[in-house]
C-alpha positions in Angstrom: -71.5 74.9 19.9 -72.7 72.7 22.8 -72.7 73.1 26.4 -70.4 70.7 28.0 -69.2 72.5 31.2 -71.1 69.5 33.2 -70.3 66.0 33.3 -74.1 65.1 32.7 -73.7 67.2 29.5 -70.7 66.3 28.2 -71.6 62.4 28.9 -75.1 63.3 26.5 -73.0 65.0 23.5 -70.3 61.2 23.9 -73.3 59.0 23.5 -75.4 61.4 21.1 -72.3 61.8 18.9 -70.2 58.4 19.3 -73.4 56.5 19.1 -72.5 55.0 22.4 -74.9 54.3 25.1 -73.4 56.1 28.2 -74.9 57.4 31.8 -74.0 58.6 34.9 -73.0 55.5 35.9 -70.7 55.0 33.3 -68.5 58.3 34.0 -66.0 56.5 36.2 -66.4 53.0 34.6 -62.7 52.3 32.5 -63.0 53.3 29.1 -61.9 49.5 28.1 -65.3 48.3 30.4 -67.7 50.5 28.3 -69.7 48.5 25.3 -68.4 49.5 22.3 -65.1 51.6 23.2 -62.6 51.4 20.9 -59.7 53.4 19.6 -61.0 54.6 17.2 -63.6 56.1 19.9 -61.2 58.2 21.8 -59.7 60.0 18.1 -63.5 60.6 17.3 -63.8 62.1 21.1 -60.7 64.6 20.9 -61.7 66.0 17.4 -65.9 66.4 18.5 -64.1 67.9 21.8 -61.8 70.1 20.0 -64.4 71.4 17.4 -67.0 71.8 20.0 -65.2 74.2 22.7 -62.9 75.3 20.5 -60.2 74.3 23.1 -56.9 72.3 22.1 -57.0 68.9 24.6 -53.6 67.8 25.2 -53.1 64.2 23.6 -50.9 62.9 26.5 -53.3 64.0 29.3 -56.6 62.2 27.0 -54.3 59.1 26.5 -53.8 58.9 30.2 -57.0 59.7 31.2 -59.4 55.9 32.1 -62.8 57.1 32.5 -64.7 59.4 30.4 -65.1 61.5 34.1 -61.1 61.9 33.6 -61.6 63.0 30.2 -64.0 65.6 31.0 -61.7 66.9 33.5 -59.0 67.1 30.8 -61.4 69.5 28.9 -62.2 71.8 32.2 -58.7 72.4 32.8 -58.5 73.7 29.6 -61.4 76.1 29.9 
């Protein structure tokens, strides 16, 4: 299991594991903006999530969520 209490980690294990190249200046960017964002990206981000914490994320809050910064804050409350 992977650390990803901090934004700078959890931004590493999105692009190590979605294959996408992501920064810290891409944490508040809209998901739509980032190269190579997709659908398909956001299913692939709640299972690694899910599997990695071992934390249910709740769909609606992820699907509202724009940023990846939002995401990650979806996951702390969770903690």
């Amino acid at each position: 299991m992977r650390e990803t209490d901090s934004l700078e980690a959890f931004l590493q294990l999105v692009g190590e594991e979605l294959d996408l190249a992501v920064g810290a200046g891409d944490a508040d960017r809209d998901l739509a903006d980032l190269p190579g964002w997709d659908s398909m990206n956001l299913l692939r981000l709640v299972t690694l999530l899910e599997a990695e914490t071992g934390r249910r994320l709740p769909v609606h809050a992820v699907l509202e969520a724009r940023s990846l910064a939002e995401i990650h804050s979806v996951l702390e409350r969770q903690a």
